[in-house]
N, C-alpha and C positions, 0 to 999 in steps of 0.2 A: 382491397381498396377499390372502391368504384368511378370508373372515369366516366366524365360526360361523355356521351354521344355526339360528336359534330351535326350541324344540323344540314340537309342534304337540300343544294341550293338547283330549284327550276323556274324556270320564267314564269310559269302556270301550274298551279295549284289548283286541282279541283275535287272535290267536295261532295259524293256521289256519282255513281256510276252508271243512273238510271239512262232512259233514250235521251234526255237532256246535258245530263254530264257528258255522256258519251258524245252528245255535239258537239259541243263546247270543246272539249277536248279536241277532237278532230279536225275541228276550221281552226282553234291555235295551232296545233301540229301542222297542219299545212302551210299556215304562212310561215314555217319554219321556226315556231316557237317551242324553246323544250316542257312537256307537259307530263305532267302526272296525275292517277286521280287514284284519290281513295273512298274504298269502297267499305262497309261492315256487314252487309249481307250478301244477297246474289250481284254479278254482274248481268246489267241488264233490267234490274229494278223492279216495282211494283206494275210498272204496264206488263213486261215477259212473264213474268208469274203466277200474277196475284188480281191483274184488270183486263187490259183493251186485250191481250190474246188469249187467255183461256177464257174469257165469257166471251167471244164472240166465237170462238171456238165450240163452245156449247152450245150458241145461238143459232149458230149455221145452220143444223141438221133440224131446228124447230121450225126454224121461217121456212127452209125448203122444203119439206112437210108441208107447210101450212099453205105455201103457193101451189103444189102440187096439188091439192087438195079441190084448186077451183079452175084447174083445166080439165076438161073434156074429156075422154080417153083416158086420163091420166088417175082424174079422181078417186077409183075403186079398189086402185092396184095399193094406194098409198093410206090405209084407213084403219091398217091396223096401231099396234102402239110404237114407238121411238123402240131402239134395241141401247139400253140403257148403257151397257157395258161395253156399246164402240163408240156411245156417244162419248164418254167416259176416258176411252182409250183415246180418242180424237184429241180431247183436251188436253191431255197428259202429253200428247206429241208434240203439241204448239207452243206447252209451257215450258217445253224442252224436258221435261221431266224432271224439274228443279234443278236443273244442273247448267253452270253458267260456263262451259268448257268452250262453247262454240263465242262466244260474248268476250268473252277474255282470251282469244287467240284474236281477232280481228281489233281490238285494242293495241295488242301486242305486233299484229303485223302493220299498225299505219304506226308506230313508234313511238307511243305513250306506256308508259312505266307503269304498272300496276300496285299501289299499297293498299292489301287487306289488311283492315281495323278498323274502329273507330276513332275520325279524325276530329280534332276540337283545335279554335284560333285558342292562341298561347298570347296573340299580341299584335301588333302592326305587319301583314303579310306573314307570320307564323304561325305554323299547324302541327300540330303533335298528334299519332298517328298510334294507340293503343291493339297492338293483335291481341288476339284470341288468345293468347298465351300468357299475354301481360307482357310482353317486353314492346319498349315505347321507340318510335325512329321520328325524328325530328325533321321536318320541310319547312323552306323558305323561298319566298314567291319574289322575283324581281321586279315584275308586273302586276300580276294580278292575281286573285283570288277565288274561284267563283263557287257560291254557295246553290249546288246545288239536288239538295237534300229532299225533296219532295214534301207531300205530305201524308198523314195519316188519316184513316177514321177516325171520329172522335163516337164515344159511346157512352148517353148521359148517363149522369150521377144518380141513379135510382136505387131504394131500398130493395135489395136483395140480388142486385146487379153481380155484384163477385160470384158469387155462388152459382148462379143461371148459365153461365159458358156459353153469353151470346155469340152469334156469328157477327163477322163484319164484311167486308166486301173480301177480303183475303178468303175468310173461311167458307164463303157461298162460291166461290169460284175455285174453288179447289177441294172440295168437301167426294169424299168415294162413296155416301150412300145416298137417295134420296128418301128426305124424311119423308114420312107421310102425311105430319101437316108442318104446314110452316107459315109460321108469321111472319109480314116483314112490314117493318116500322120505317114509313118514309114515303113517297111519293115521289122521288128525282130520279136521275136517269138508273145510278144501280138500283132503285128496288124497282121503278119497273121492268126492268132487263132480267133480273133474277128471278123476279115473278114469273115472268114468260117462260126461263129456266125450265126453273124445277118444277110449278104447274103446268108445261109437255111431259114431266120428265114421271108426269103420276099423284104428285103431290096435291094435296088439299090448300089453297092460298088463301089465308086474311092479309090483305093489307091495310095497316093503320096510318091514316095522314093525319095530320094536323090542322093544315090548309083547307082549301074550298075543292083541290083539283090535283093532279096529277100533273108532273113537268112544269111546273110555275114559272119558270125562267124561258119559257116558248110559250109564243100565240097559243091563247087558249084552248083554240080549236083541236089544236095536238094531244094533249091532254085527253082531251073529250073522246076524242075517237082514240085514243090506246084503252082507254077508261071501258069504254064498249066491248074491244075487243076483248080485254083481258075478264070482263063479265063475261060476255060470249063462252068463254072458256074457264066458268064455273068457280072463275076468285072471288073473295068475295070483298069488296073497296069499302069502306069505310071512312069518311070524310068527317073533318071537323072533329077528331076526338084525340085522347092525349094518353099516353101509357105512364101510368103513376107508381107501381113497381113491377117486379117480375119475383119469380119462386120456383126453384128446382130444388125439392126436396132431396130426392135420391142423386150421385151421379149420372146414372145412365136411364133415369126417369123423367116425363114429360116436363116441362116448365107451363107454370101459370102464368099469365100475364092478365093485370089488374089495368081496367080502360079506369080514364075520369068521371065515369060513369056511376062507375063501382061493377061493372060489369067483369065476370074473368073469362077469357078463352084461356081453350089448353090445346097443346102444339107441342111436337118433337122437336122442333126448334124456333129460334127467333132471329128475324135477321135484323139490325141496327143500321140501316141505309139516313143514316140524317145528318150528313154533313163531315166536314174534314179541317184538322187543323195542320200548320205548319210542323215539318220537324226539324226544329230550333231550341226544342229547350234542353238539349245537351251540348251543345255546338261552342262555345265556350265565347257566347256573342258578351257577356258582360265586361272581358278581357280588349275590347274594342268600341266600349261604353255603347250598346244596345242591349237590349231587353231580351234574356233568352224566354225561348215560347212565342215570342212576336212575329206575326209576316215581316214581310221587311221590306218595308219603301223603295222603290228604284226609279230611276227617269227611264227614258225609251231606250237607251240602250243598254237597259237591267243593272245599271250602276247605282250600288245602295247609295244613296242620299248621304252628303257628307263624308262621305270614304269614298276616296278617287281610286284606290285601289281594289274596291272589295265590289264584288259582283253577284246579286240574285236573279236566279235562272231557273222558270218553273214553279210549280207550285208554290211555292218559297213566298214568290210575289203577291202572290193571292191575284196576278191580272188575268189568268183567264186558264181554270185548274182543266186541261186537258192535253192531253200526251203530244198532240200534234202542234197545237199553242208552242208549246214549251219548245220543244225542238226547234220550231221559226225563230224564238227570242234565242236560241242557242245560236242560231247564225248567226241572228244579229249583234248579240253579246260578242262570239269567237271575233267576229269582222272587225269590231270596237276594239276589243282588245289588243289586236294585231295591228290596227291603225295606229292605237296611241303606244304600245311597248315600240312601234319601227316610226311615230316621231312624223307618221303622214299627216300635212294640212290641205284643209283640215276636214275634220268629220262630215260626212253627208247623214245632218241632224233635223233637217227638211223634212215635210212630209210624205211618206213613202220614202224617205232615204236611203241608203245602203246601210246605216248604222243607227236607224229610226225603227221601233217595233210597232208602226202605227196599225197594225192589223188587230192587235190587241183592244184597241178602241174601236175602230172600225168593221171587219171583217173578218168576226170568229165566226166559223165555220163548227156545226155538230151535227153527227149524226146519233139519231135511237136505235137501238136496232131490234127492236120490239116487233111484231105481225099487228099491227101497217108498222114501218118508219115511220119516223119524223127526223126531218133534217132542215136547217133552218140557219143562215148567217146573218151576218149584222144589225140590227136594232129590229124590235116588236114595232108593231104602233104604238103601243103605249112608251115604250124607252121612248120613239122619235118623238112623240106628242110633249113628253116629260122635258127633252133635249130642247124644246123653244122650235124644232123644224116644223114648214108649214106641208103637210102631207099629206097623200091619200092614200089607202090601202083600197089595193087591188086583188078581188077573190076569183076562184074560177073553182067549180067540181071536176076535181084529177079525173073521175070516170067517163068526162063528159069528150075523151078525146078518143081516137081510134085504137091508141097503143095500148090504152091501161083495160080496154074491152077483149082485144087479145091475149092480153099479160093474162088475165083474171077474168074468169065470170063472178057479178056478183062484185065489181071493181069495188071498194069507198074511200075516198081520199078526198084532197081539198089542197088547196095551193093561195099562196096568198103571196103581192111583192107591194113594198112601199115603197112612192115616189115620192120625191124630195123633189116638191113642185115649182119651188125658187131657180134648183139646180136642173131640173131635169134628167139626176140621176137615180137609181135605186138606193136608198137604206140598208133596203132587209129584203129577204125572200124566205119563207118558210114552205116546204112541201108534209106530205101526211099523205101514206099510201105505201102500198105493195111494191116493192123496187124502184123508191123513189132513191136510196140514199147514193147514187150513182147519179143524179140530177143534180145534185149540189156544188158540185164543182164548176158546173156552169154558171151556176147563180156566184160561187164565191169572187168568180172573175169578177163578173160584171161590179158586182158590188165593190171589191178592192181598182180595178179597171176606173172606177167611175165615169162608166162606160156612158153615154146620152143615149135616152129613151131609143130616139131616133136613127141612131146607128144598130138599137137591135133589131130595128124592124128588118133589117136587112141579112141579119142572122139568123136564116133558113134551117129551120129544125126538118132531121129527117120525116117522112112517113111512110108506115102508120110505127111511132112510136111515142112512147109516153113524156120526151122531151118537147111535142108539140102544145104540153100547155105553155112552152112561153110563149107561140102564135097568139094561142088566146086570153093568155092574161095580158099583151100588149093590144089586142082588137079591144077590149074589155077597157082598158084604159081609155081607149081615143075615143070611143063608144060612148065614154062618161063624161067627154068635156074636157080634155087635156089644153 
């Protein structure tokens, strides 16, 4: 005879275990709420494993390389090839060596409960929680719910796709040999990162884009000068064309890949960098009348639309697919939920509130980590021109300051900040250059700050360093007629 399972009651329910969950989970836990999160793969997620630290983990030893390269003294010592096999080992340390032991002990020691499986809603605040064994443990949420399950690669539908065993951003960042040619299908931030990768790492690079450019979602300029470099360094770009199928005859034999051209290249592998979808369509959203497979609408404190209980956090959302994004709305989700399960009036839903994720809109912050960077927050000029703002964009050549001439000989970069000429604040700030992505966080201030023009002028950049273009992109502004 089989008896039900009681179902096993916490304040907080959460729904992956990635850097996102794991915040969520920890600001409930601290305000004293009992939390749980289930997890069905590693603890720790797709940034520890499979994104932001084994490719920059691989990155690291390219860019330093490649800056050494153009100091003085230094240049001749560093010219031989990468040592593949510490680059390699490097990686495999930062990704923890797929083992999530260190990730699920500090869970366990701030007091959140651990369920491996895969968790799916059963119904209004219920989750049913399948292990790897099949046997199912039943959770129910007093408060809240929060989903959040990240996303996936998506990898189009093309003829002969099954067969081909393309790579996706998992498989390029975790991959133990480098191919010696590889394609990579995309122009955003992973294929040019991976680009960079594997062509230090030896390999032969086609990249195929679709677009006009590289990083479409940053000032054009960014684009242009990674575009350079990564010519510079023998890839070959390909603009404007579209890949109509692929063909891997043998298993351990090259793949074809057919352009819309009718053109075919052939490569040891292919990598699929073209976008990312929610992962929702097992989650058992139809049991709480939503669409499984869909992002999922939330207001600014990640609260899905229409369910006062149920919370998307991270990718989920689709507002702004980056591991440090996510984490912010994870504060501000945890803060929300902790406010309204302990019944505090009322929310600070203001902007810039304590329970408001207005950065999302306002001031996302990213870095490339490409040879040059590109790093770049809140609106383009075209987002601000598009937004109705009355604006000017402000350029200056990164080389053209004393720091970036020491950094590097041979400096190339470009910096650009929009003013919001009504406001007198900054929009956006984009940089492009050699150790620029450590300049950003100044720009993130200001722009979230919505600091006046005028009080930067009085925020004295050291010298001689490369933070002195904000001297000159504010002389450059007054210069023009502010």
């Amino acid at each position: 005879m089989t008896h039900a399972v009681e179902p096993v009651a916490y304040d907080v329910v959460v729904i992956g275990a990635g850097p996102v969950g794991e915040n969520v989970a920890d600001r409930a836990r601290a305000a004293g709420l009992s939390t749980v999160i289930v997890e069905s793969e590693l603890i720790g997620g797709e940034c520890s494993y499979w994104a932001c630290m084994p490719s920059k983990a691989l990155l690291r030893p390219v860019v330093a390389r490649a800056d050494a390269r153009r100091v003085p003294g230094l240049a001749g010592a560093v010219q031989g090839p990468l040592d593949t096999a510490a680059v390699l080992a490097h990686r495999d340390t930062y990704a923890s060596h797929w083992k999530d032991d260190g990730q699920a002990a500090w869970l366990e020691g701030i007091g959140v409960d651990i369920c491996r499986g895969h968790g799916r809603l059963t119904g209004p605040k219920a989750v049913t929680v399948t292990a790897p064994d099949g046997t199912e443990r039943r959770l129910t949420a007093r408060h809240a719910v929060a989903v959040c399950t990240g996303s996936r690669a998506v990898v189009p539908d093309l003829p002969g796709i099954d067969g081909a065993r393309p790579w996706t951003s998992r498989e390029a960042t975790s991959a133990k040999e480098v191919p010696r040619r590889l394609v990579v299908v995309g122009g955003g931030v992973v294929g040019v990162e991976m680009a960079t990768v594997w062509g230090a790492l030896g390999a032969d690079i086609t990249m195929l884009v679709r677009g006009k450019g590289l990083l479409p979602r940053m000032e054009p300029f960014a684009g242009e000068l990674v575009a350079e470099a990564l010519t510079d360094a023998e890839a070959d770009i390909r603009t404007g064309v579209s890949v109509t199928s692929v063909q891997r005859s043998a298993p351990d034999g090259p793949v074809t890949v057919v352009l819309d051209s009718g053109e075919e290249i052939e490569a040891d592998e292919i990598l699929f960098a073209t976008g990312r979808a929610p992962r929702t369509d097992d989650l058992g959203l139809e049991t709480v009348d939503l669409k499984p497979g869909d992002w999922l609408t939330v207001d600014d404190s990640c609260r899905v639309e229409g369910i006062p209980w149920l919370y998307a956090v991270g990718d989920v959302n689709h507002r702004a697919l980056l591991t440090h994004q996510g984490k912010y709305q994870a504060r501000i989700a945890g803060a929300a939920i902790a406010a309204r399960a302990q019944g505090d009036p009322p929310l600070e839903t203001d902007r810039w509130g304590a329970h408001t994720a207005t950065a999302d809109h306002a001031a996302v912050p990213q870095v490339v980590f490409t040879d040059p960077e590109a790093a770049s927050v809140g609106l383009t000029l075209a987002e601000a021109e598009q937004a109705g703002h009355r604006v000017r964009a402000v350029d200056h050549d990164l080389a053209a300051v004393a720091g970036s001439g020491l950094y590097a000989d041979g400096y190339r970069g470009r910096a650009r900040m929009i003013v919001d000429l009504d406001r007198e604040i900054l929009l956006g700030v984009t940089f492009v250059g050699p150790g620029i992505g450590e300049l950003l966080h100044s720009a993130t201030i200001a722009v979230a700050g919505e600091v006046p023009v005028a009080r930067l002028w009085h925020a004295v950049p050291a010298y001689p360093t490369i933070s002195e273009i904000w001297l000159r992109l504010l002389e450059t502004y007054r210069e023009s007629g502010s």
